[in-house]
N, C-alpha and C positions, 0 to 999 in steps of 0.2 A: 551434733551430727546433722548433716544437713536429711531434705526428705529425700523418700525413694524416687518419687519422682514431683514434679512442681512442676508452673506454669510458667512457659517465657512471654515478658512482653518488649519488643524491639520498636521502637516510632524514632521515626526521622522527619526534621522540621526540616523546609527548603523554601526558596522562594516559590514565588505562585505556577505552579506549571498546566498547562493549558487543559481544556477537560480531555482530550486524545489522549493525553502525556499520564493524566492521571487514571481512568481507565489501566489503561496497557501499565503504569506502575504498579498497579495491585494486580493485575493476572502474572507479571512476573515476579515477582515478590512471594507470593503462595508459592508457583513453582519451583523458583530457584530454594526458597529456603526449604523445599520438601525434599529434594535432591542432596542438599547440603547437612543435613541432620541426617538424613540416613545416611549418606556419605561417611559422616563422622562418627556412625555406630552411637548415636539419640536421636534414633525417629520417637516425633510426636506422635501421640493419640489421635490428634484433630488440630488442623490447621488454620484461618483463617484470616483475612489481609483485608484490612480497611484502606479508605484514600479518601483524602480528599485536598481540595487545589495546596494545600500548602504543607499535608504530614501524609504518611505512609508508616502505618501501622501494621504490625503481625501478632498475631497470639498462638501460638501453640503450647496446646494444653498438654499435660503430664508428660514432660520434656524429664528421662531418664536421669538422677543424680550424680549417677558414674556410666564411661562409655561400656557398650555392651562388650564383652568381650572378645578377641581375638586371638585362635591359635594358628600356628604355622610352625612348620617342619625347619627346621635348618640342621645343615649337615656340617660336617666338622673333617679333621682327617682320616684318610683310608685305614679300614681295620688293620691293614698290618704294619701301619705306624702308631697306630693308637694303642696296642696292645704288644707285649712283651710278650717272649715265648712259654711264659709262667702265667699268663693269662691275667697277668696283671695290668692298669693303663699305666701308659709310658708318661713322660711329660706330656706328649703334645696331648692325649688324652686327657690328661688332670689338667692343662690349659682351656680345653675346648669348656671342658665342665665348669670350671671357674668361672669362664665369660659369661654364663648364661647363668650360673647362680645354681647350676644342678648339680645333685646327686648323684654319685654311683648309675644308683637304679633304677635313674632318669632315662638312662642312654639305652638306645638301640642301635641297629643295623640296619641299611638303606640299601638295597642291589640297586646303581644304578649303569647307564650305559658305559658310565670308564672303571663299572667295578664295585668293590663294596664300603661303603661309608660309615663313619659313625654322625647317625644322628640322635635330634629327639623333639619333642613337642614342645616348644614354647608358650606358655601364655602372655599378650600384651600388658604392661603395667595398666590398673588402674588410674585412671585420671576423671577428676571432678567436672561436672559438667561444666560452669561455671570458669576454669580455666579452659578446654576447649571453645566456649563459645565466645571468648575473648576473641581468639585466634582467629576464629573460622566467618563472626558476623560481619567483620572488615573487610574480610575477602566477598561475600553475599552481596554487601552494599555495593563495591566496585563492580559485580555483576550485571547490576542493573543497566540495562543497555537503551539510549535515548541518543535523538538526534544531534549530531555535534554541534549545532548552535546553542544546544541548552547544556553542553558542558563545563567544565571549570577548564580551563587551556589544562591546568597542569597535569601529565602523563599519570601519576598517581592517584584523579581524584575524579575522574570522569562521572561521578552521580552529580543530575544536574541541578541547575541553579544553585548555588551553594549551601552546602546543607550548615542550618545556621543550628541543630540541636540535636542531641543524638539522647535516646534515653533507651537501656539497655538495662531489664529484672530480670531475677531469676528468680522466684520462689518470694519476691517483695524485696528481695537484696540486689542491689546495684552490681552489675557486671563490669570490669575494669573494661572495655570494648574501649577502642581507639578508630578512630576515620580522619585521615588529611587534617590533626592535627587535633581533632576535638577528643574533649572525652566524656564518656555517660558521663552525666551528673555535675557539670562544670557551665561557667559561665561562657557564652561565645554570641559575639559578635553583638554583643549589647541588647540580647535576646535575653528573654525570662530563662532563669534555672531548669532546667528540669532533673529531677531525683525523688521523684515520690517517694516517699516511703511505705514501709507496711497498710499503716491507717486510711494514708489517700486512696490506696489502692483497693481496700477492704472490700469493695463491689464487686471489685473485677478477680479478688481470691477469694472465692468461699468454698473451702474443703476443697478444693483444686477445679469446681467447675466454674468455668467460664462460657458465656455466651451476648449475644448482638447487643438482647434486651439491655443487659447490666451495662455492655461496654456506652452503649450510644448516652443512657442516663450518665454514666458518670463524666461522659465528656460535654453532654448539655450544663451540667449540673456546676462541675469542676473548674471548665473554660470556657463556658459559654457558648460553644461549636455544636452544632444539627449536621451528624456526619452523612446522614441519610436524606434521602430527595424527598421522600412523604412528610418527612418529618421539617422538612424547611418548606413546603408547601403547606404546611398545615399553618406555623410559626408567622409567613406572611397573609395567609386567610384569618389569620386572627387582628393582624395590624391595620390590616386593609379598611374596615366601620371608622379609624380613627381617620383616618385619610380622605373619611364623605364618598366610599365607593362600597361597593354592595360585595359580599364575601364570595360570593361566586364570578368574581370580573371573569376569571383568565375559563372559566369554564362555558360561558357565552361569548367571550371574545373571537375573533376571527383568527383563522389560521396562521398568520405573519404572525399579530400579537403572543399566541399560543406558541409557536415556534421559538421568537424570542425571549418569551418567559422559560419555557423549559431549557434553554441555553446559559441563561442567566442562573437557574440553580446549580446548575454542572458545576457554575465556577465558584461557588461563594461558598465559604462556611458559617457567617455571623449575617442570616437574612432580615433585613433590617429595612422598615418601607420609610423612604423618605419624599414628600407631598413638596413641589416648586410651582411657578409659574413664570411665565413670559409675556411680551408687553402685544398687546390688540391688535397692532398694526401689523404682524406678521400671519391674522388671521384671513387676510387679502391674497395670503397666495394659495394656490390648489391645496385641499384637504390631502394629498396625498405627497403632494411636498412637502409637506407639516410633518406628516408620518412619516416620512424616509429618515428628515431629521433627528426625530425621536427615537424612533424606533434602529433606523437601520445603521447608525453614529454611534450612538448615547446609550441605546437600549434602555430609553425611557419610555415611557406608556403612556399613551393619549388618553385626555378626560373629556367625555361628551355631555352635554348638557341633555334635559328630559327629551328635547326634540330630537336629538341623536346628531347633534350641532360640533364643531370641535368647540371646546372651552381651552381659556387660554393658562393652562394650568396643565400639570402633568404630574408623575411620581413614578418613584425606580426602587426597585429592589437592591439597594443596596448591602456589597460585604463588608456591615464596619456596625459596632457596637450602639447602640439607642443613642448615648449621651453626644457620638460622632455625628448626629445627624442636622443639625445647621451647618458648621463647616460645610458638610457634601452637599446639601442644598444649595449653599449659595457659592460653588462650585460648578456645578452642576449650572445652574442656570445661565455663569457666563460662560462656560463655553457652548452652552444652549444658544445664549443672543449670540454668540460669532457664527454659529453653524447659520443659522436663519437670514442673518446677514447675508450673508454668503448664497445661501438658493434664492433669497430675494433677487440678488443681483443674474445672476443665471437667469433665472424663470424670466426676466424682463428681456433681457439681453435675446434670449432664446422666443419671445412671442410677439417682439417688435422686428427682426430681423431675419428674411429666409435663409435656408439651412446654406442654400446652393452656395450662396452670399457671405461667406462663413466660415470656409473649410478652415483655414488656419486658426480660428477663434474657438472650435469645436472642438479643434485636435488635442489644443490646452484641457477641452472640459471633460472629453473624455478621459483623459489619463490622468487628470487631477481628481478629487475626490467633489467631485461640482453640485447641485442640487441632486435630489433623487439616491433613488437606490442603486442597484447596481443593474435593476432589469431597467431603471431608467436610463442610464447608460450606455447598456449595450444597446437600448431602440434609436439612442444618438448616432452612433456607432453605425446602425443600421442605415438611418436616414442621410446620414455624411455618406456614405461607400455609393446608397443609391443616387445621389446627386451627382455624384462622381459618374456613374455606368452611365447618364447618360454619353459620356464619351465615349462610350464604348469599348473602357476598361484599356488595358495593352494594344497601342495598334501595331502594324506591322514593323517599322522602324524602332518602336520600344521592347520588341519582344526581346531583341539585341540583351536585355539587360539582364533576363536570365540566366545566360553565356557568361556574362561578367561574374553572376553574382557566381555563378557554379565554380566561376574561379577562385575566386575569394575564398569560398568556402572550401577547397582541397587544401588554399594555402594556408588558412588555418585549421587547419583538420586533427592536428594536435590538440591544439588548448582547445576545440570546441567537444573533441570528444574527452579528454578531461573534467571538463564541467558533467557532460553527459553521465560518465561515469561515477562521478562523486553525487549526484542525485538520483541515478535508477538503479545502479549497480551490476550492467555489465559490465565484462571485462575491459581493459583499454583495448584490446586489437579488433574485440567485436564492435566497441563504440564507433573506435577509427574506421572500422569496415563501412556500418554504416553510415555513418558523417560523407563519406567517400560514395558511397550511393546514392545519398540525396543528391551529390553535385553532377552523379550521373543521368540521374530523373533529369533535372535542370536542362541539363546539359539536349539530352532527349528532348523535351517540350520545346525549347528554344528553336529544334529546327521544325519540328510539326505544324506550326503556327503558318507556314508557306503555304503547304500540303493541305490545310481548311480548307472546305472547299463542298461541292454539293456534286450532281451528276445531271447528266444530260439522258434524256428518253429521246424516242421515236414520237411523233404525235401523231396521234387522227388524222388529224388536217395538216394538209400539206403548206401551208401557209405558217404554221405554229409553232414556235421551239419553247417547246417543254422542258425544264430543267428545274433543280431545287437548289437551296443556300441554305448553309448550315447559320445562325447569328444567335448572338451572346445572351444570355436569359436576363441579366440583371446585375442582382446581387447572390452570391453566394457563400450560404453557411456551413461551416467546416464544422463540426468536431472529433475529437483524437486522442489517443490512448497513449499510456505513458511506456508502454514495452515496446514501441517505436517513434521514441518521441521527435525524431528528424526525418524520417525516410515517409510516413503514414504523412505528416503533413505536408513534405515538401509531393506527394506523388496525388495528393489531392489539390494542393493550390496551385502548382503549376500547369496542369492543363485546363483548371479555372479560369486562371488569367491569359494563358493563351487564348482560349475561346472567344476573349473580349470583354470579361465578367469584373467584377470589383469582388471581392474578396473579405469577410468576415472570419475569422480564424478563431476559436477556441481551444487551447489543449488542455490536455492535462494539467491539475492544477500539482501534482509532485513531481512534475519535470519543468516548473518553466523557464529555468534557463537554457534551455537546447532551443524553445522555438524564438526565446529572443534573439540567441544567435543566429538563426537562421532570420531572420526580420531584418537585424545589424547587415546579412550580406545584400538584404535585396534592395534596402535603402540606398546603400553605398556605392550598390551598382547603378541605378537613378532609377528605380521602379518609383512612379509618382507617389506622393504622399496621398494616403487618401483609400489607392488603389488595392494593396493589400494591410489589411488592419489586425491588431492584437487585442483581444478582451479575455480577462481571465477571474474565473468567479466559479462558483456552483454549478454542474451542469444542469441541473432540475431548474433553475431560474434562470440561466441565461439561455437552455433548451427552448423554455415555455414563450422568451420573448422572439427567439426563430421561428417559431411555429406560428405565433401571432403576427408577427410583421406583416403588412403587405408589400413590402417592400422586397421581403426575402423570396426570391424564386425556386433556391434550390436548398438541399439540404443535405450534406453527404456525414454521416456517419461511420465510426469503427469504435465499437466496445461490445459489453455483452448483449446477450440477445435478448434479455427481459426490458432494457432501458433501450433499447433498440424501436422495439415493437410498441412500448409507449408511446415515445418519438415520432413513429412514423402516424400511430393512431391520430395524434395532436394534429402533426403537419396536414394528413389527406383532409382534415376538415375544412381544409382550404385548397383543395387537390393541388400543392407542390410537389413539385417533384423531389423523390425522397431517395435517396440511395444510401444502404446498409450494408458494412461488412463486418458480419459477427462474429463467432464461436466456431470452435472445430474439435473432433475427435478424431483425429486422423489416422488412418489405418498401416500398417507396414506388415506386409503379406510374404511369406519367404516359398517359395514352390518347393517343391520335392526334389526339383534337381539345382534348385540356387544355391550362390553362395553360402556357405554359414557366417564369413568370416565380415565380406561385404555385407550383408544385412545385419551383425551385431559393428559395424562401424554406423551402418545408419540409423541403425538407432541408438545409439551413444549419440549422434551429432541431432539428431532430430527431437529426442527426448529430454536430453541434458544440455543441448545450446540456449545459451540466455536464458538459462535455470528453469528452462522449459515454461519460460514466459511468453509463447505465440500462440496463436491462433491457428498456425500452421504444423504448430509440433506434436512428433510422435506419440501417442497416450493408449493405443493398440498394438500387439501384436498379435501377428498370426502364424504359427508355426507349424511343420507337419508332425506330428506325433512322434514318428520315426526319427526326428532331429530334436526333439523339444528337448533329452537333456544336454546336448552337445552344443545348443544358442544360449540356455540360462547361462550353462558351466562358464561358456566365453563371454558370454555377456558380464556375469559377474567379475571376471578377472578384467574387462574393461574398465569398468565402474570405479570399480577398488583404484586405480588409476588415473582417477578424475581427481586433479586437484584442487579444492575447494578453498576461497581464502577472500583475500583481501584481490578487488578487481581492478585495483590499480596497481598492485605487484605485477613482478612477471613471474612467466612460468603457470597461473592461477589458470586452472581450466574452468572456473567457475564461478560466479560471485553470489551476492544474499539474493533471497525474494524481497521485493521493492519495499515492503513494509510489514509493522506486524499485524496488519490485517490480511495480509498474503500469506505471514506466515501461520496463522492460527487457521486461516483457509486450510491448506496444505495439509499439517496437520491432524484435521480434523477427518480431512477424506482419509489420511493414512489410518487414522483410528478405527476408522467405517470401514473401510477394508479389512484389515483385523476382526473385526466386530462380524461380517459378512461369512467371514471363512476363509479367506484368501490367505496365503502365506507367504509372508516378506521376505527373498531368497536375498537380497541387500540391500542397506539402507534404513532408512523409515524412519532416522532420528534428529532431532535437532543439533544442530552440533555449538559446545557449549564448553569449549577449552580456553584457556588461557586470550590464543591469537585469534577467537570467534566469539566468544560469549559476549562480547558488543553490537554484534548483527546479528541478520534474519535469518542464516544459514540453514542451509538442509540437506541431509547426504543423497543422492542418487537415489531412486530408490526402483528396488523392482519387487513387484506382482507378480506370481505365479499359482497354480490352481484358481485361478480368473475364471466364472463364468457369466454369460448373459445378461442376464436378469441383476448384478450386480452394482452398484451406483458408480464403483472407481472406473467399473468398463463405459459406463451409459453418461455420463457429465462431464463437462471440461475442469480441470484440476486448477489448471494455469500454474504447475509448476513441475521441479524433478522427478515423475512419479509415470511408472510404464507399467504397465497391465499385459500379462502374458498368458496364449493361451491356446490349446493345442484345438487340431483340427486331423478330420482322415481325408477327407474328398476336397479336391480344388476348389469345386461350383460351391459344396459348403463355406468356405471360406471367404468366396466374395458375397455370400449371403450375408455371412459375420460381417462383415467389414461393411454394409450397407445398413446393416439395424443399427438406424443412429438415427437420432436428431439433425444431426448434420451432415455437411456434403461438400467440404472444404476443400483436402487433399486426403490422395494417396499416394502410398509407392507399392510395386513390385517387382522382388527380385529371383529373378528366374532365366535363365541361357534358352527358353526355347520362343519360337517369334508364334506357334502357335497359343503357345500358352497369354501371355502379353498383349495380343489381340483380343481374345477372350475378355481377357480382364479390363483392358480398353473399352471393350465394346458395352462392355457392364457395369463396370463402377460410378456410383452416384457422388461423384465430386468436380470439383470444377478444374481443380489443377491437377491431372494425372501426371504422377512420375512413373517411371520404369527403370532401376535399376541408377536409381539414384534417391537422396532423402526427402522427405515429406515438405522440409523447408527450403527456403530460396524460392525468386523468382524472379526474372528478368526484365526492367524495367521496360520494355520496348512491347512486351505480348502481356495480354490483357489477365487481367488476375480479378477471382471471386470463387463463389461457390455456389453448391447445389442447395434445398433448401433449407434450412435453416438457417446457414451457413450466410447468406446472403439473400437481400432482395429481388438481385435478378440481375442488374448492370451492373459493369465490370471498371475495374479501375486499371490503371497502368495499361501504356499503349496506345493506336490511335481510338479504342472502343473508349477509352476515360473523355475521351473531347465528346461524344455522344450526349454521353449525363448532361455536360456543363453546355449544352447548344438547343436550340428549337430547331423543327425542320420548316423551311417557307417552298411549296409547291408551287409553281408559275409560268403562267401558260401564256405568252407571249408571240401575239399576232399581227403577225408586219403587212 
C-alpha cells in the first residue's frame, strides 16, 4: 500500500541556460506545478523550486497518494421513459444504472428546464497519484515558457536547451513520467543515469519532511553542485589563500570587479578558482585595457602586487570540478594572449593616429569587439560622430536622404514590422501602423530642414540689423524604449540630424532589430557613414559614458522616470542639455452628458492598445456616478471581446507583455489592488491555455471601487490594467485627474463646448484630447508633458528642432 501522502521530487537537466532564463525557470515552475496539482485534485502541502544554470528542481511535499475526490450529477432519461406505469424502471432505466455502476437507490429525479430527469451522484474512480503524475508532469514541463532561440525547433518539445535528464520520485519510487522522448531513470544523451533510489535520497525523505538545508547538503555532498549563491561564495573565499590572494578580495574589490564576480556566480554550479598568468609585455598597455580584457571578455580578475601595481597573472572563478583545473587554465590563458593581442593592436593604432584621420578604421572598431569595454566603445563612437559634426552633420542637399529613406521604409514596411513584432509583441497591424509612422516623421523632418531658420528684430540703432541663427549643437545622444521601438527613435533622430547634429543612438537592448532596420534604410538612402551611429549595451554604462563625454552636447531621453532623473542628475554636471520623456497616468474623464458608448471605445483603445504598453495610455477613469454602472457593464462586455493571442495571427486584438519581467510587474500591481480593496470587475489573470502558456499574456483588466490614495490609481502599471472611479461634481473630477505625479495626457468626453473649455483651461498635461483617446499624436505638433511627465521641451514638430539647436543673437552694423 503505497502512503497517504509522500514527497514528489521532479529535476530536469538541460543545457546551460542563462542567469535570466534560470531565475524566471524557477518562478514558473513553483507556479505552473501549483496550478497543475491542484488542477489534478493533489495539491501539495508546500512547494518549493530550485534552479540553477543547468537543472530545475521542484519538491513538493506531502503530494496526496490517490486524487481527491470528485462528485458530479449526470442525468440519464426522462422519468417517463425510465419508469413503467408499475413504477417499475423500463430498460432504458436499468441501462442508465448499468452504465454508472448504480443501484436502484442510487437514482433520483432532477426538474430541469425540458422536464423531469432521472438522475444521480457519481463519484470519480480512484486513481494513484503516481499514475496521474505520469500524465500531467509532461504536460508541466511543455509549459515552461522561454524565448524561442532556446527552444528545441521541434512543436512537441519546446523546454529549452534540450533537456538531457529527467528524474521524476514519488514517495523514493521512480515515476514512469515521459518528455520528447526521454524517460525518469533512463540513460540520455550520454548523460549520467539519473534514478536515485530510496537510500540516495534518505536526506531529502525523512518522515515526509523536506527542506533547503537537507536539499542543498545532499546536492553538494551527492554531485558536487552549491545550488545556492552564499554557498558558492563561501566555496571560492575558501579556494582563494590557495591562489596567493586574501579571502576577502571580491569585498574590497571595486565595483566592475564586484559586479562581475556576482554575475559569475548566477551562472555556475561546480565554483572552482583557477590561478593563470600572461606574458610582461602586455603590461605596457593602460591598466584599464588590461582590465576590459579580463574582466569584461574573460570574466577573469586582476592581481595587484603590494604597490597596487597590475601583476601579470590573474584567476577565474570557474564552473568545472578541481581536477578540471589546468585544462581551463591553460585555456584560458590562450584566448587570454589573443584578446591582448588584439587591444595591443587597437590601443597603438588608436594613440598614434587621430580620430578625425580614421573614420573608416574606427567604424571596424567600433562594431568589432576592439580593446576596451563597451563604455570604451561607445566614447569611440562618440569621438568618431564628433569628428564628423564638425561638418555640420546633414547639409541642406543631404537632408534629401531622409525622403528616400522614408521610402525604403513604407516599402518594406511588412518584413520590418514582422521583425518588430516577433521581438516586442505587438500586433502586426499595430507594428505596420507604426513602421508606417516612422516614414511619416522622416518624411516630416526631411522638409523642415528649409524652414531652419532664426528671426529678425527691430534694432536700436538705426544702422543695425538684429537677427538670430538657429546652428547644430554637435553630437547627439539618444536613448529609447522598446514599446516604441521605430517611431520614439526615428522622431528623435531625425530632427537631430536635420539640425545639423551627428547622432549617437542607443535603444533598447529587447528590440534591436527594429532600430537596425531603421539604420539599414538611412544607409541606403546615402545618409553619410559616421553621421547617424548604432551602439547597443547596458544603459547604466553607456548612459554614464553620455553624461561624461565632452563631446556629447545633447541628450534626449524616453523611459521611466526614476533612470530618467538619474540621467539628467549625471549630465547637468556638465550643464548639457538634457531632454526627458517619461511616465504617465493618463486620465479619461466622461461628463454627465457624454457619450457612454464613445468613452468605453476609448478606453478599450487607450487602455488595452499595445497591451497598454505607453506612456500615453488610459490607467484612470473618471466617471459620473449616475453612469458608473452602465460604463463598467459596457466596458466589460468590450473587454470580453478583446482578443488576446498570438500578434502575428490575424484577427488578435492583443499580444503578450514584452517580457516576464513585465509580466510579474503587471501582476504584482494586480495583486496590490486586490490587497488594497479594489475589485476586479474583469480580468486580472494570466492567461495560461494550451495557445498561451508560452507567453507573457494578460487578460484586460478593470478596477472598480478605485480610490485615491490607492497605488494601482497613483503609479504607472505599463500594461492592460484600468482603474475606475466614480465621481459627483465636474471641478471634482478634474481635481482627480490632476493628483498625479504626472502630466502627460488627457481626454474628455463630453457634447458641451462649455464644459471642454473648463477642462482645457485646467488640465495639468501636455497633450489635451477632447473627445477623442488618450493616445496618438501627430507627427507635425509638438508632443510632451506637464511635470513629471517630462523635462519641459517637447519633441515632434518644429519645437523638436529647438532641443537639437543653440540660439546665436547678432547685432550687425553696416
Amino acid at each position: 500500500m503505497p502512503p497517504k501522502r509522500a514527497d514528489l521530487l521532479l529535476e530536469l537537466g538541460c543545457e546551460e541556460l542563462p542567469p535570466a532564463a534560470v531565475a524566471e525557470g524557477r518562478r514558473q515552475l513553483a507556479s505552473l506545478a501549483s496550478a497543475s496539482l491542484a488542477g489534478a485534485r493533489l495539491p501539495a502541502a508546500e512547494l518549493v523550486a530550485f534552479a540553477t544554470p543547468r537543472r530545475l528542481l521542484l519538491l513538493a511535499s506531502a503530494v496526496p497518494a490517490v486524487q481527491e475526490p470528485e462528485v458530479k450529477v449526470v442525468t440519464g432519461p426522462p422519468v417517463s421513459a425510465a419508469y413503467d406505469a408499475s413504477g417499475g424502471l423500463t430498460a432504458a432505466g436499468r441501462g442508465f444504472a448499468k452504465k454508472w455502476g448504480l443501484a436502484e437507490g442510487d437514482l433520483r429525479t432532477e426538474q430541469t428546464a425540458k422536464g423531469e430527469y432521472l438522475a444521480a451522484e457519481v463519484a470519480s474512480p480512484e486513481r494513484e497519484a503516481a499514475q496521474v503524475l505520469a500524465e500531467l508532469l509532461p504536460e508541466l514541463i511543455a509549459a515552461l515558457s522561454f524565448p524561442k532561440t532556446m527552444r528545441w525547433p521541434q512543436a512537441d518539445a519546446p523546454f529549452p536547451r534540450p533537456v538531457r535528464w529527467l528524474a521524476c520520485l514519488y514517495g523514493g519510487e521512480v515515476v514512469a513520467a515521459e518528455y520528447a522522448g526521454l524517460r525518469a531513470g533512463t540513460q540520455s544523451y550520454g548523460h549520467r543515469t539519473i534514478a536515485p533510489g530510496p537510500k540516495e535520497l534518505a536526506s531529502l525523505f525523512d518522515d515526509g519532511a523536506v527542506d533547503g538545508k537537507r536539499l542543498k547538503e545532499f546536492y553538494k555532498k551527492e554531485l558536487g553542485v552549491i545550488v545556492d549563491y552564499d554557498g558558492r561564495r563561501q566555496a571560492v573565499a575558501k579556494q582563494l589563500k590557495k591562489a596567493g590572494l586574501p579571502r576577502d578580495y571580491f569585498e574590497t574589490a571595486d565595483y566592475h570587479v564586484q559586479w562581475t564576480f556576482d554575475r559569475v556566480l548566477d551562472e555556475i554550479e561546480y565554483p572552482t578558482v583557477v590561478a593563470g598568468s600572461f606574458e610582461d609585455r602586455y603590461l605596457a598597455l593602460p591598466p584599464e585595457v588590461v582590465e576590459a580584457a579580463l574582466l569584461g571578455y574573460l570574466h577573469l580578475f586582476p592581481v595587484r602586487n603590494d604597490a597596487g601595481e597590475l601583476a601579470p597573472r590573474f584567476f577565474a572563478v570557474h564552473n568545472a570540478r578541481p581536477r578540471a583545473g589546468d585544462n581551463v587554465r591553460a585555456g584560458l590563458e590562450r584566448v587570454l594572449a589573443a584578446r591582448l593581442a588584439d587591444a595591443s593592436y587597437f590601443w597603438e593604432v588608436d594613440r598614434k593616429t587621430p580620430l578625425a584621420d580614421m573614420a573608416a578604421a574606427l567604424d571596424g572598431v567600433v562594431f568589432a569587439e576592439g580593446a576596451g569595454t563597451l563604455a570604451d566603445k561607445t566614447a569611440r563612437l562618440v569621438k568618431l560622430a564628433a569628428a564628423l559634426a564638425e561638418r555640420l552633420g546633414l547639409n541642406a542637399e543631404e537632408q534629401a536622404h531622409l525622403a528616400r529613406a522614408a521610402a525604403l521604409l513604407r516599402a518594406r514596411a511588412d518584413d520590418v514590422a514582422r521583425d518588430f513584432t516577433s521581438e516586442e509583441g505587438k500586433t502586426l497591424p499595430e507594428a505596420r501602423g507604426e513602421t508606417l509612422r516612422a516614414a511619416q516623421i522622416l518624411d516630416f523632418f526631411a522638409g523642415e530642414g528649409r524652414r531652419l531658420g532664426g528671426r529678425t528684430f527691430a534694432a536700436d540703432g538705426r544702422d543695425t540689423f538684429l537677427y538670430t541663427l538657429r546652428e547644430p549643437l554637435g553630437v547627439a545622444a539618444l536613448i529609447t524604449p522598446w514599446n516604441f521601438p521605430i517611431a520614439i527613435p526615428t522622431w528623435k533622430l531625425a530632427p537631430a540630424l536635420v539640425a545639423g547634429n551627428t547622432v549617437v543612438l542607443k535603444p533598447a537592448t529587447n528590440t534591436p532589430l527594429t532600430a537596425v532596420r531603421l539604420f539599414e534604410c538611412l544607409a541606403e538612402a546615402g545618409v553619410p557613414a559616421g553621421v547617424a551611429n548604432l551602439v547597443y549595451g547596458p544603459g547604466a554604462e553607456i548612459g554614464d559614458v553620455f553624461c561624461e563625454s565632452e563631446e556629447v552636447k545633447a541628450i534626449s531621453f524616453t523611459g521611466s522616470s526614476e533612470v530618467g532623473k538619474a540621467l539628467a542628475a549625471k549630465a547637468h554636471q556638465r550643464l548639457v542639455k538634457v531632454q526627458l520623456e517619461l511616465g504617465g497616468k493618463n486620465p479619461l474623464i466622461l461628463a454627465d452628458d457624454g457619450d457612454v458608448d464613445r468613452a468605453v471605445a476609448f478606453a478599450v483603445n487607450g487602455a488595452f492598445g499595445s497591451t497598454g504598453q505607453k506612456c500615453t495610455a488610459t490607467g484612470r477613469a473618471l466617471i459620473p456616478r449616475s453612469r458608473l454602472e452602465e460604463f463598467v457593464t459596457k466596458l466589460e462586455r468590450a473587454a470580453a471581446k478583446i482578443v488576446v493571442g498570438d500578434p502575428l495571427a490575424e484577427g488578435v486584438d492583443m499580444g503578450p507583455l514584452v517580457d516576464a519581467a513585465s509580466l510579474d510587474r503587471v501582476l504584482d500591481y494586480i495583486a496590490l489592488g486586490k490587497k488594497e480593496g479594489a475589485t476586479v470587475a474583469c480580468g486580472g489573470n494570466r492567461l495560461l491555455d494550451d495557445a498561451r502558456k508560452h507567453g507573457f499574456f494578460v487578460e484586460p483588466t478593470v478596477f472598480v471601487g478605485v480610490t485615491p490614495e490607492m497605488t494601482i490609481w497613483r503609479e504607472e502599471i505599463f500594461g492592460p490594467v484600468l482603474g475606475v472611479m466614480a465621481y459627483d461634481d465636474f471641478d471634482e473630477a478634474i481635481k482627480l485627474a490632476n493628483d498625479t505625479a504626472y502630466g502627460l495626457s488627457a481626454t474628455l468626453v463630453t457634447k458641451s463646448l462649455n464644459r471642454a473649455m473648463r477642462y482645457i483651461n485646467h488640465i495639468e498635461a501636455g497633450v489635451v484630447h477632447v473627445n477623442s483617446p488618450t493616445v496618438g499624436a501627430s507627427c507635425h505638433v509638438p508632443f510632451g508633458g506637464y511635470k513629471e511627465s517630462s523635462s519641459g521641451s517637447r519633441e515632434q514638430g518644429q519645437e523638436a528642432l529647438e532641443f537639437f539647436t543653440q540660439l546665436k543673437t547678432i547685432y550687425l552694423d553696416l
